[in-house]
Backbone as a printed PyTorch tensor [residue, N CA C, xyz], in Angstrom:
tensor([[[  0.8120,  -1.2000,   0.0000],
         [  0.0000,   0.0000,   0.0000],
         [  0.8550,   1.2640,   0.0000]],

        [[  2.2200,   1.1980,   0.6790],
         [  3.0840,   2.1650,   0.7230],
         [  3.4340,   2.9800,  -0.9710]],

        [[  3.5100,   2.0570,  -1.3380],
         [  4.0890,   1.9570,  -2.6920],
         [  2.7880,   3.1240,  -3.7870]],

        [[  1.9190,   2.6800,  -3.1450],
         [  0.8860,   3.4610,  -4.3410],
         [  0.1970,   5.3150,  -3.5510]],

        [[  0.6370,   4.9940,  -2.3210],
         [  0.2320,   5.9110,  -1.9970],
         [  1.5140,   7.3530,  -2.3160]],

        [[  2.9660,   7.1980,  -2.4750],
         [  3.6710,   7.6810,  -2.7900],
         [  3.5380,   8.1790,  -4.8570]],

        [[  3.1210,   7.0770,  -5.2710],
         [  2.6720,   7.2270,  -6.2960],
         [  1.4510,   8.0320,  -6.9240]],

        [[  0.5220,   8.2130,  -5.5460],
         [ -0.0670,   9.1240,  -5.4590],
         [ -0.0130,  10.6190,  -5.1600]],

        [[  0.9260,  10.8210,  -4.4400],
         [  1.1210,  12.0820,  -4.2120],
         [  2.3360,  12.2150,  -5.1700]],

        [[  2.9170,  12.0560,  -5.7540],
         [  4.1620,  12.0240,  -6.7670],
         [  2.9330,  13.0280,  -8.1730]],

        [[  2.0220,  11.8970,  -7.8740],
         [  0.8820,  11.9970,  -9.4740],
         [ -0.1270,  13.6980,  -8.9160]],

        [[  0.2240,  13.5300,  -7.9720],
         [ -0.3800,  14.9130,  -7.2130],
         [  0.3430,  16.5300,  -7.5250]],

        [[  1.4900,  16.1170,  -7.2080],
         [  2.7490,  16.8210,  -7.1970],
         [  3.1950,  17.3690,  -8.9280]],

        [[  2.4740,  16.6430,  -9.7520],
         [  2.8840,  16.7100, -11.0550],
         [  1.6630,  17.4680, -11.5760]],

        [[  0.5490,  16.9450, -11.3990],
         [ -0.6440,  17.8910, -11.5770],
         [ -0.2280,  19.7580, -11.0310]],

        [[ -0.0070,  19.5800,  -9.8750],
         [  0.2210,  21.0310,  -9.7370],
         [  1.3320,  21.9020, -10.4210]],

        [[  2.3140,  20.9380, -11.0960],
         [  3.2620,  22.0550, -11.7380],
         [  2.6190,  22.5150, -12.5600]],

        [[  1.2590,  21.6620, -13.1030],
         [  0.8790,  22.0800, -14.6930],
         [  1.6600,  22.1820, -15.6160]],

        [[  2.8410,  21.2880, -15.8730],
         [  3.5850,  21.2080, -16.9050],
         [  2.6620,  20.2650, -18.3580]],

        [[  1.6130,  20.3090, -18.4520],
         [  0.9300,  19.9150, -18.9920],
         [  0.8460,  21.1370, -20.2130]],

        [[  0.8070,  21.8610, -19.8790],
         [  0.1010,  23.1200, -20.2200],
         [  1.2920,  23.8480, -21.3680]],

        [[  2.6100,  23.8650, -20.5170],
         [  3.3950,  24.1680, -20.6920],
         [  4.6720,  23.7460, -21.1660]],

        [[  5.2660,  23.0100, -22.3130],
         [  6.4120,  22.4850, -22.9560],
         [  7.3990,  23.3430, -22.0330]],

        [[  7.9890,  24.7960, -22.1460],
         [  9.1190,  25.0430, -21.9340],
         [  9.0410,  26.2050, -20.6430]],

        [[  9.3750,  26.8540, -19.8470],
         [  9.0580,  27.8630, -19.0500],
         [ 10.0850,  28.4520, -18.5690]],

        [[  9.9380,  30.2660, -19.8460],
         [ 10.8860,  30.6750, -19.0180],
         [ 10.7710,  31.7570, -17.6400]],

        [[ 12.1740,  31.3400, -17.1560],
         [ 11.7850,  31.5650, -15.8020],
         [ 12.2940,  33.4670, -15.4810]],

        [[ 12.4090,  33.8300, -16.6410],
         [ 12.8420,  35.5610, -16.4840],
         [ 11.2710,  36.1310, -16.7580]],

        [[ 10.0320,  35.4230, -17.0090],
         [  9.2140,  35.6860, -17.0170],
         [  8.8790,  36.8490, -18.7750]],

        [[  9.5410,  35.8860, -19.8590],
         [  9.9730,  36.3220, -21.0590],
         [  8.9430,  34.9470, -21.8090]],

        [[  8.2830,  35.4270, -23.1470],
         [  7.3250,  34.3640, -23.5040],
         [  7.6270,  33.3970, -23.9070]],

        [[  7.0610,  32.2590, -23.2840],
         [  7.6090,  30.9910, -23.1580],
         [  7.7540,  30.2620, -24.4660]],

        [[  8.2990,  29.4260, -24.7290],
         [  9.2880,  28.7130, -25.5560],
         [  7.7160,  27.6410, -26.1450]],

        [[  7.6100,  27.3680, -27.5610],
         [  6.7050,  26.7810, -27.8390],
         [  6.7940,  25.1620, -27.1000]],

        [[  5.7530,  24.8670, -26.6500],
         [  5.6800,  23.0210, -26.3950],
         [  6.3000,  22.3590, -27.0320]],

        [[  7.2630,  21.4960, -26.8760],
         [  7.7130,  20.2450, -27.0490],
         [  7.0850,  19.1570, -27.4760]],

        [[  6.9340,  18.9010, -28.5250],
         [  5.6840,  17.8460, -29.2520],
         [  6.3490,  16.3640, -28.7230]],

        [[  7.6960,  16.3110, -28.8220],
         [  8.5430,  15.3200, -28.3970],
         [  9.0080,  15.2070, -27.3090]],

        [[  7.5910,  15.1450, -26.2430],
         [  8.1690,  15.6120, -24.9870],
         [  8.8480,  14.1440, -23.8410]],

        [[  9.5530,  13.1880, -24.7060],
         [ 10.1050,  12.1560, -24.1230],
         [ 11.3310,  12.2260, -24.7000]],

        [[ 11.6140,  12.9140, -26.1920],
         [ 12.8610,  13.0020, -26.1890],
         [ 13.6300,  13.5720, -25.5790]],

        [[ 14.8760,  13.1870, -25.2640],
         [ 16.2150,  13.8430, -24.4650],
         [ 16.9560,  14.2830, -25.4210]],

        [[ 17.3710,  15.9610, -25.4690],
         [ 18.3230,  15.8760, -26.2470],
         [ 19.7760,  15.1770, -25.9460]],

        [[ 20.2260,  14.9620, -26.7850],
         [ 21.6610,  14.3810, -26.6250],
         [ 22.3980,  15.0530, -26.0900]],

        [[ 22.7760,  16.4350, -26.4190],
         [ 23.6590,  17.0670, -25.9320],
         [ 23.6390,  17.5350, -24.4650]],

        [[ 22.3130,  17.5390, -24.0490],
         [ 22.0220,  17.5200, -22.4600],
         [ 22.7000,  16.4260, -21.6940]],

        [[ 23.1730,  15.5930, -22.7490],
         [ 22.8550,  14.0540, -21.7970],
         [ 24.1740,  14.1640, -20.7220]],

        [[ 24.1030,  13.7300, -19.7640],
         [ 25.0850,  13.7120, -18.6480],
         [ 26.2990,  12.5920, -18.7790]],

        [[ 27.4420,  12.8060, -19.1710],
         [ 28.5320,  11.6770, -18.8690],
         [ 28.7070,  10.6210, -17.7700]],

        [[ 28.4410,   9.2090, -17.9370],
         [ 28.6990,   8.5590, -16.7440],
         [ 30.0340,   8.6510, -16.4910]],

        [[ 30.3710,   8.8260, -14.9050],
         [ 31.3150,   9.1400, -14.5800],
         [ 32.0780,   7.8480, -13.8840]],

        [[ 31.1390,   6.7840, -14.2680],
         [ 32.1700,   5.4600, -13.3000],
         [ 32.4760,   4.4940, -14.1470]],

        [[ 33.2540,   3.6900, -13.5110],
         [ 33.4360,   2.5220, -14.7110],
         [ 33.3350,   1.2160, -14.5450]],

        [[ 32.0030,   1.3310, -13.8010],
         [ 31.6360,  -0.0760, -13.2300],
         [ 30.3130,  -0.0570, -14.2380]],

        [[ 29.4480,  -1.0470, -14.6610],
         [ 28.7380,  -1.0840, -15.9960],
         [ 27.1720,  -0.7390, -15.4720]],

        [[ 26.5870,  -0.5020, -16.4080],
         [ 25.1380,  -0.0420, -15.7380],
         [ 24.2380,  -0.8460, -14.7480]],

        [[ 23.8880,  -0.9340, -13.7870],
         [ 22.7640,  -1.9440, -12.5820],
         [ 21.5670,  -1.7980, -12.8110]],

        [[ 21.4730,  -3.0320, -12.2260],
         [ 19.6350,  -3.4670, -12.2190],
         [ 18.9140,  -2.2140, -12.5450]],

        [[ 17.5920,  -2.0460, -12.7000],
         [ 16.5730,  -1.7680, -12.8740],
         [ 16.2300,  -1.1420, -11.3560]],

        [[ 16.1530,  -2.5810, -10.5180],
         [ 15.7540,  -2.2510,  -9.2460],
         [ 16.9420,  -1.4450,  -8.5360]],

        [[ 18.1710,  -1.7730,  -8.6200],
         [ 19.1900,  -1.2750,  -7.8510],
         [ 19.3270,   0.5600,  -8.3150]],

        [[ 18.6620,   1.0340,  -9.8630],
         [ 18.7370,   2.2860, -10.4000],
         [ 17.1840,   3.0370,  -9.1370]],

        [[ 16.4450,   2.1540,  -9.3890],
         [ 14.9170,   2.7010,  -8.2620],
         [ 15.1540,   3.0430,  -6.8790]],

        [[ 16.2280,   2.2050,  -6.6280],
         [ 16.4200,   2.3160,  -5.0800],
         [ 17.1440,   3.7000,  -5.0780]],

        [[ 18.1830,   3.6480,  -5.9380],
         [ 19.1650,   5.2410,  -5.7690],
         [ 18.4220,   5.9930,  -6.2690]],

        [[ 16.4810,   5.8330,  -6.9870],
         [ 15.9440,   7.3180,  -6.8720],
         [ 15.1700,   7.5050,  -5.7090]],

        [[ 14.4360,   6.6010,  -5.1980],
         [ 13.4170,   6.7620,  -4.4330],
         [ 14.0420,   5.9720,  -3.2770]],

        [[ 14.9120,   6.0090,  -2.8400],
         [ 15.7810,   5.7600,  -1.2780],
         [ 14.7660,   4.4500,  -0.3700]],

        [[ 15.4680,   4.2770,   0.9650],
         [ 14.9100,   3.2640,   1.6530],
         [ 13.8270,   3.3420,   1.6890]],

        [[ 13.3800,   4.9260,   2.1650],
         [ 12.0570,   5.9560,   2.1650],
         [ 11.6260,   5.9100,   1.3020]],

        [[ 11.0460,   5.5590,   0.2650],
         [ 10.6040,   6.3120,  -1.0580],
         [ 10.2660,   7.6210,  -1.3320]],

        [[  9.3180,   8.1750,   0.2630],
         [  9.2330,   9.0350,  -0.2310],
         [ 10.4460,  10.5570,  -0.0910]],

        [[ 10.9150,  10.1730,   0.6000],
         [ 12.3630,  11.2310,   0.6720],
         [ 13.2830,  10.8330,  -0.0370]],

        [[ 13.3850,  10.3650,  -1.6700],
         [ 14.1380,   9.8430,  -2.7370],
         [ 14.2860,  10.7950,  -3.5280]],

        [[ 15.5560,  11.6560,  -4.3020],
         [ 15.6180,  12.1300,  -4.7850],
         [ 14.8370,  12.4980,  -6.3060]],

        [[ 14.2180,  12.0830,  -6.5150],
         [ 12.7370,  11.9000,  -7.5420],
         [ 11.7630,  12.4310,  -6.3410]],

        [[ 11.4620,  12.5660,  -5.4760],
         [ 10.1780,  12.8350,  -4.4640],
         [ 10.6750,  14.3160,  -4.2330]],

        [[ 11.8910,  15.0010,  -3.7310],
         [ 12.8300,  16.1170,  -3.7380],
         [ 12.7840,  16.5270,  -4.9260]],

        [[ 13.1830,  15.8970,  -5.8200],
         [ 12.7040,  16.8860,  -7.5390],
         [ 11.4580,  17.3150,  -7.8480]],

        [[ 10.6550,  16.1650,  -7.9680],
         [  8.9890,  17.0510,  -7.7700],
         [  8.6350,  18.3100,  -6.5320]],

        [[  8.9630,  17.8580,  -5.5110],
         [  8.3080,  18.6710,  -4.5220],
         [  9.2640,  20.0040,  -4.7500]],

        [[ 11.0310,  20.1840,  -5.3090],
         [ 11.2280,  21.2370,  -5.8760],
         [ 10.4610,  21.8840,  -6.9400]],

        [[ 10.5690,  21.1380,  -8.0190],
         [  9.4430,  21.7920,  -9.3090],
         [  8.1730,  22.5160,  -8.5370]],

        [[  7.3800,  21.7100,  -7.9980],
         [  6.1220,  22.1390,  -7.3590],
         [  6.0680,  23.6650,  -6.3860]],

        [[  7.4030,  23.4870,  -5.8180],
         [  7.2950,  25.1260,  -5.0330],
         [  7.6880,  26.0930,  -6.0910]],

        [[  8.5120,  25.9510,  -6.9120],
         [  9.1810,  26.6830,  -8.1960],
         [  8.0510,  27.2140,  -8.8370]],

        [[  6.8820,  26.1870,  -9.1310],
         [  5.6940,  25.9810, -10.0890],
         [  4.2230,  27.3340,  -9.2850]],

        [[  4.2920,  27.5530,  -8.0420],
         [  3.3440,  28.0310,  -7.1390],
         [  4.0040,  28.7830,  -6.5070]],

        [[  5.2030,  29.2650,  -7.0310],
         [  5.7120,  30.6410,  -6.9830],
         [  6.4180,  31.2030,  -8.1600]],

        [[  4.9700,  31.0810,  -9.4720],
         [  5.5250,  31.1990, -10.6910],
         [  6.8290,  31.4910, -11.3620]],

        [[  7.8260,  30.0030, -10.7680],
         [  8.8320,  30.1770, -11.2220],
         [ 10.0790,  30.9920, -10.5980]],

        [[  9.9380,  31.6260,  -9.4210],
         [ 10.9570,  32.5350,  -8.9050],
         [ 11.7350,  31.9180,  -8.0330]],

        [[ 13.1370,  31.7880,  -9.0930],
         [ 13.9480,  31.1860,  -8.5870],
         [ 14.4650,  31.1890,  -6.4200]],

        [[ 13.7470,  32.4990,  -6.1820],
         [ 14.4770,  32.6730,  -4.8330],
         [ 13.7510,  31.9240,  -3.8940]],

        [[ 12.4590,  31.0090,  -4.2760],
         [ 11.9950,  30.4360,  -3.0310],
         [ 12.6120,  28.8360,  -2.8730]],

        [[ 13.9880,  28.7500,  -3.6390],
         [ 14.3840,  27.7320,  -4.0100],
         [ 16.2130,  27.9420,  -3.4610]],

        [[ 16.5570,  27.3520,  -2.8400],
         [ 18.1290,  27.3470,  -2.5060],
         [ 19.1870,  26.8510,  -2.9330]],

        [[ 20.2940,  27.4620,  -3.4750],
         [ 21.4480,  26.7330,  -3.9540],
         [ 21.8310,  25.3990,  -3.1450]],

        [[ 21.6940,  25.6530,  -2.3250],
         [ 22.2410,  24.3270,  -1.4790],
         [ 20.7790,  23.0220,  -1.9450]],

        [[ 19.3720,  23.0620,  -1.8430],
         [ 19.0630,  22.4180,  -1.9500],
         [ 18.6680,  21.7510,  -3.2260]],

        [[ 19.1960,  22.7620,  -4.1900],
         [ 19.3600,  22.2960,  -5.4350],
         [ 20.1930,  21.1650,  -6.1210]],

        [[ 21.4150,  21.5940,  -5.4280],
         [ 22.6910,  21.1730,  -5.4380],
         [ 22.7000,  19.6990,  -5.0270]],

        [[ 21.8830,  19.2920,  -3.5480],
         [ 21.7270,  17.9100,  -2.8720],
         [ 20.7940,  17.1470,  -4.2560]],

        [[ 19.5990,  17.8620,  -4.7040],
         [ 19.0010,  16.7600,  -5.4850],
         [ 19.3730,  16.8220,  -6.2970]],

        [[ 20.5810,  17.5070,  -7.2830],
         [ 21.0600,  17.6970,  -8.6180],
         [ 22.4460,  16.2950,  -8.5990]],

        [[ 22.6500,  16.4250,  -7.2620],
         [ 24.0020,  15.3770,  -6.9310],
         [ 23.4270,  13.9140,  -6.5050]],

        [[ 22.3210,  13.7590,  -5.9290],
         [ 21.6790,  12.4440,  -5.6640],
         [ 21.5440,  11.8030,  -7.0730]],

        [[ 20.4840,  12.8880,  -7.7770],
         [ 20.0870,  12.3140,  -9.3350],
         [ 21.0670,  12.0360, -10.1020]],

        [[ 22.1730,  12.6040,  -9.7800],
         [ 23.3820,  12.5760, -10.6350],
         [ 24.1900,  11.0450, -10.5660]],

        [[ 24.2780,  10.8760,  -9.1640],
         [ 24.8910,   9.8430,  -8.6000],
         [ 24.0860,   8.5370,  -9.3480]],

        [[ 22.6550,   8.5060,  -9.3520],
         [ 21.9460,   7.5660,  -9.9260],
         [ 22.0770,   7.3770, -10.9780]],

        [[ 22.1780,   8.5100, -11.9700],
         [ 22.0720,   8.1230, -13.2530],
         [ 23.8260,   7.8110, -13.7120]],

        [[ 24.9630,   7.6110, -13.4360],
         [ 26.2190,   7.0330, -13.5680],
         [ 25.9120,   6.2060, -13.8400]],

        [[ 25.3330,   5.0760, -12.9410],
         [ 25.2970,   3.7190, -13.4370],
         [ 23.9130,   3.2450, -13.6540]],

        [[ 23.6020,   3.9960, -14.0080],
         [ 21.6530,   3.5850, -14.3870],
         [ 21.3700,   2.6260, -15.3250]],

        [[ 20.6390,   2.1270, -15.0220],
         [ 19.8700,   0.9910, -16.0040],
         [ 19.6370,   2.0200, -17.3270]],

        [[ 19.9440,   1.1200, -18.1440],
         [ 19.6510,   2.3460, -19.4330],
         [ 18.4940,   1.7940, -20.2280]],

        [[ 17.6020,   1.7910, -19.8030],
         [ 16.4600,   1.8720, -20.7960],
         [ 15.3810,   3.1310, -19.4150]],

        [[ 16.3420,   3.3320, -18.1700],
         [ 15.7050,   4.7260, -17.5950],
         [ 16.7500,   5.3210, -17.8600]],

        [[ 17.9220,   5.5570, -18.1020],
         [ 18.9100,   6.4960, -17.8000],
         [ 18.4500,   7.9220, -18.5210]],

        [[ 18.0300,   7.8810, -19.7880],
         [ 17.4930,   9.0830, -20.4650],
         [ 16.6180,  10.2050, -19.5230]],

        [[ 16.1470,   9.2270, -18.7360],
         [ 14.6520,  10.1040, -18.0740],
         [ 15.0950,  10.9220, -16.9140]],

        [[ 16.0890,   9.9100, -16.3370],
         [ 16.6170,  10.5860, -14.7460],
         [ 17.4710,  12.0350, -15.6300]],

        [[ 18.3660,  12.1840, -16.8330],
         [ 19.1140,  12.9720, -17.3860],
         [ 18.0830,  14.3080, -17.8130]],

        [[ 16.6370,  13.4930, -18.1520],
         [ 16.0590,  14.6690, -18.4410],
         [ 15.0110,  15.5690, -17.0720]],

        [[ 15.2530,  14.6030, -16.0150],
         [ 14.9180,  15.3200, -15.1200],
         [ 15.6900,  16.2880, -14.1970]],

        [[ 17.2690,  16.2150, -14.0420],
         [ 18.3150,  16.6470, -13.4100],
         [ 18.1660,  17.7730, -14.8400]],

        [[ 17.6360,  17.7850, -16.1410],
         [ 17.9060,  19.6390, -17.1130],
         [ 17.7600,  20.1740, -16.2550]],

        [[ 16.2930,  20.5760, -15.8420],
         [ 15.3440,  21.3600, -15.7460],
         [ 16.1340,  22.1810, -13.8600]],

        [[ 16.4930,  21.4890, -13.6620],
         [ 16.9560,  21.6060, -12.1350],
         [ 18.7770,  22.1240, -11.8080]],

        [[ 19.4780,  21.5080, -13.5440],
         [ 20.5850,  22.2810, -13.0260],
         [ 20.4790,  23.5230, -14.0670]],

        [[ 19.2410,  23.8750, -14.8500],
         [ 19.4130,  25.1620, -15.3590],
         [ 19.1510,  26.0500, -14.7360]],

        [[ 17.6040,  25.4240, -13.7170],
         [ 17.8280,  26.4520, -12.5970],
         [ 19.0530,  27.0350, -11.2970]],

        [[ 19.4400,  26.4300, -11.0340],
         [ 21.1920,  25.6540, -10.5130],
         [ 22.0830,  26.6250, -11.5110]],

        [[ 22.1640,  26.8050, -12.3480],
         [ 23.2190,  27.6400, -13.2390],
         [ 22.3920,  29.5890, -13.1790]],

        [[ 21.2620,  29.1340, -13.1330],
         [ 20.0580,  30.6440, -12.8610],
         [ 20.8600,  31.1630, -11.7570]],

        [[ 20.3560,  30.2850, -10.8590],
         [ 20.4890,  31.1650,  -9.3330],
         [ 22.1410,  31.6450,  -9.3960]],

        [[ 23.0530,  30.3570, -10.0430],
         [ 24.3910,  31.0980,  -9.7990],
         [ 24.8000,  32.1420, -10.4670]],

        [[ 24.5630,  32.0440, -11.6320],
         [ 25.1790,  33.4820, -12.8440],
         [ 23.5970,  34.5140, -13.1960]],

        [[ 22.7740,  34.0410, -13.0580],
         [ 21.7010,  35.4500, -13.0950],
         [ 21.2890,  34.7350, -14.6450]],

        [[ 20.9170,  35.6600, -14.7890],
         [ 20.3620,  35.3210, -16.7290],
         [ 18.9270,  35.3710, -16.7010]],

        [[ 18.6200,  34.1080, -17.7040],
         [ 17.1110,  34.1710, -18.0950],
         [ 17.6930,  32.2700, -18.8590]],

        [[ 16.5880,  31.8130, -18.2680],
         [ 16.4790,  30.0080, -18.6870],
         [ 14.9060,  29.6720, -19.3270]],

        [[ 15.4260,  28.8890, -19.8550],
         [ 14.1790,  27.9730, -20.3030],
         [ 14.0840,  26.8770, -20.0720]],

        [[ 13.3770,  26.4310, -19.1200],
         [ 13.1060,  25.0210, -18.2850],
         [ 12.1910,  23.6710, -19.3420]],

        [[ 12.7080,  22.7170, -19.1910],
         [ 12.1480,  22.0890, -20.2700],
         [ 11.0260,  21.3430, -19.3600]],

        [[ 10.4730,  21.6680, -19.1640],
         [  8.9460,  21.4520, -18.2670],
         [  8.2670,  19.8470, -18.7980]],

        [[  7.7660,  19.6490, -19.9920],
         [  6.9720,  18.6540, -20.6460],
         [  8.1020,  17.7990, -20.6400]],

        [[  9.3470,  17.7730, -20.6170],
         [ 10.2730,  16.5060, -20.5340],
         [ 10.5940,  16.2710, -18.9810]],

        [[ 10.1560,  16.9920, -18.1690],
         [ 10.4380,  16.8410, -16.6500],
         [  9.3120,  15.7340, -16.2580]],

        [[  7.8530,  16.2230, -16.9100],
         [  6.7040,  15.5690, -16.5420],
         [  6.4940,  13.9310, -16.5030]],

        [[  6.8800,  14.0480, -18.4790],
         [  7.3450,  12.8720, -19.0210],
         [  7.7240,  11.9380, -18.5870]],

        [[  9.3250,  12.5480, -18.3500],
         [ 10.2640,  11.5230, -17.2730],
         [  9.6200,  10.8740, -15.9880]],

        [[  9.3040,  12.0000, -15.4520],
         [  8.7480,  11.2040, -13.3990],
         [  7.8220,  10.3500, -14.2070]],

        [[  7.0560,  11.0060, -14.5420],
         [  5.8280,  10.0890, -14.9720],
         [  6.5740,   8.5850, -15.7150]],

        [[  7.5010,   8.2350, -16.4330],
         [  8.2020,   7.4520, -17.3720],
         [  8.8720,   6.5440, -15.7870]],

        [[  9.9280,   7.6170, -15.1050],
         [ 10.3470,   6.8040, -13.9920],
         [  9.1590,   5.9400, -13.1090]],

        [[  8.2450,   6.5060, -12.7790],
         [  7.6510,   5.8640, -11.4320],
         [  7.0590,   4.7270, -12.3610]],

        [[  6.3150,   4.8010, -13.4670],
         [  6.0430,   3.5070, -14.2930],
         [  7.1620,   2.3010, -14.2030]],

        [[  7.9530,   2.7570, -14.6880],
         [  9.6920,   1.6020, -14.7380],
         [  9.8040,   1.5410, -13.3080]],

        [[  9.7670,   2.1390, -11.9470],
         [ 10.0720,   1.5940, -11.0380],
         [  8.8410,   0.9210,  -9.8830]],

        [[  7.6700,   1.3640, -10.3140],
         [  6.6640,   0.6940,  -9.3520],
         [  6.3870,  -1.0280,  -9.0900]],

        [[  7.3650,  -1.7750,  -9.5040],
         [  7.3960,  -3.1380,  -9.1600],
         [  8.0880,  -3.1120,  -8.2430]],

        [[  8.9660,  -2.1850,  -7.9680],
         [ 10.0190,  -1.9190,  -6.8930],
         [  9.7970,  -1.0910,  -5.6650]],

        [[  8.5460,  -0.8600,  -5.6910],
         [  8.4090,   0.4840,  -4.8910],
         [  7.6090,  -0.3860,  -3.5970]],

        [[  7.6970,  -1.1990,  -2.8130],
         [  7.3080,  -1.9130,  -1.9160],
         [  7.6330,  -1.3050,  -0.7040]]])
């Protein structure tokens, strides 16, 4: 029962970004970037270098390094519930902290090294959206958050990992 009720508020948590609505969002409050029709593709050049050289793990062993002993304090549960305050404070980067950016940008990171690769794409396209904000807060600018590939993904992850989510 644990398992679906996290899945529930995950599916909760995603409704409220309303990334539905929205393919791209920029966050200088400049008009947003047309929808993403291909909103499961990853671009390539986003894609993150694995950094180890031990070969990709289980399926289950990639679920566990998103959604922790806890599931719900798993760095996938920390990425939504970031998006979601980001999302209901239209986007302003300051109700959001370098430091706690940084913890779920480095958890997700850590996971996707040796990720099962038929998820590895998804965890890569969920860590965009989070270190562009992550590059926002540090140098200032104006970003475009790829929103409809953030959605995608959780939504893509918790499917691939709910046999695991016990």
């Amino acid at each position: 029962m644990r398992h679906v009720s996290l899945v529930a508020v995950l599916g909760l948590l995603l409704v409220l970004l309303g990334c539905a609505s929205d393919g791209g969002r920029d966050v200088a409050n400049e008009p947003a970037s047309e929808p993403n029709v291909e909103a499961a593709a990853v671009d390539e050049e986003s894609m993150l270098e694995p950094k180890s050289d031990l070969p990709p793990v289980s399926l289950a062993t990639t679920c566990q390094l998103l959604f922790g002993s806890d599931i719900s304090d798993g760095p996938i549960a920390d990425a939504v519930e970031l998006m979601a305050e980001l999302s209901e404070a239209d986007f302003d980067h300051t109700v959001v902290s370098i430091k706690e950016l940084d913890e779920v940008v480095d958890a997700l990171t850590t996971a996707y090294q040796n990720a099962n690769e038929g998820i590895a794409p998804y965890i890569a396209a969920v860590i965009d959206p989070l270190e562009t904000m992550l590059e926002l807060k540090r140098g200032g600018g104006t970003a475009d958050l790829k929103m409809s590939n953030f959605k995608v993904s959780v939504t893509e992850i918790i499917s691939q990992c709910e046999p695991y989510l016990y």
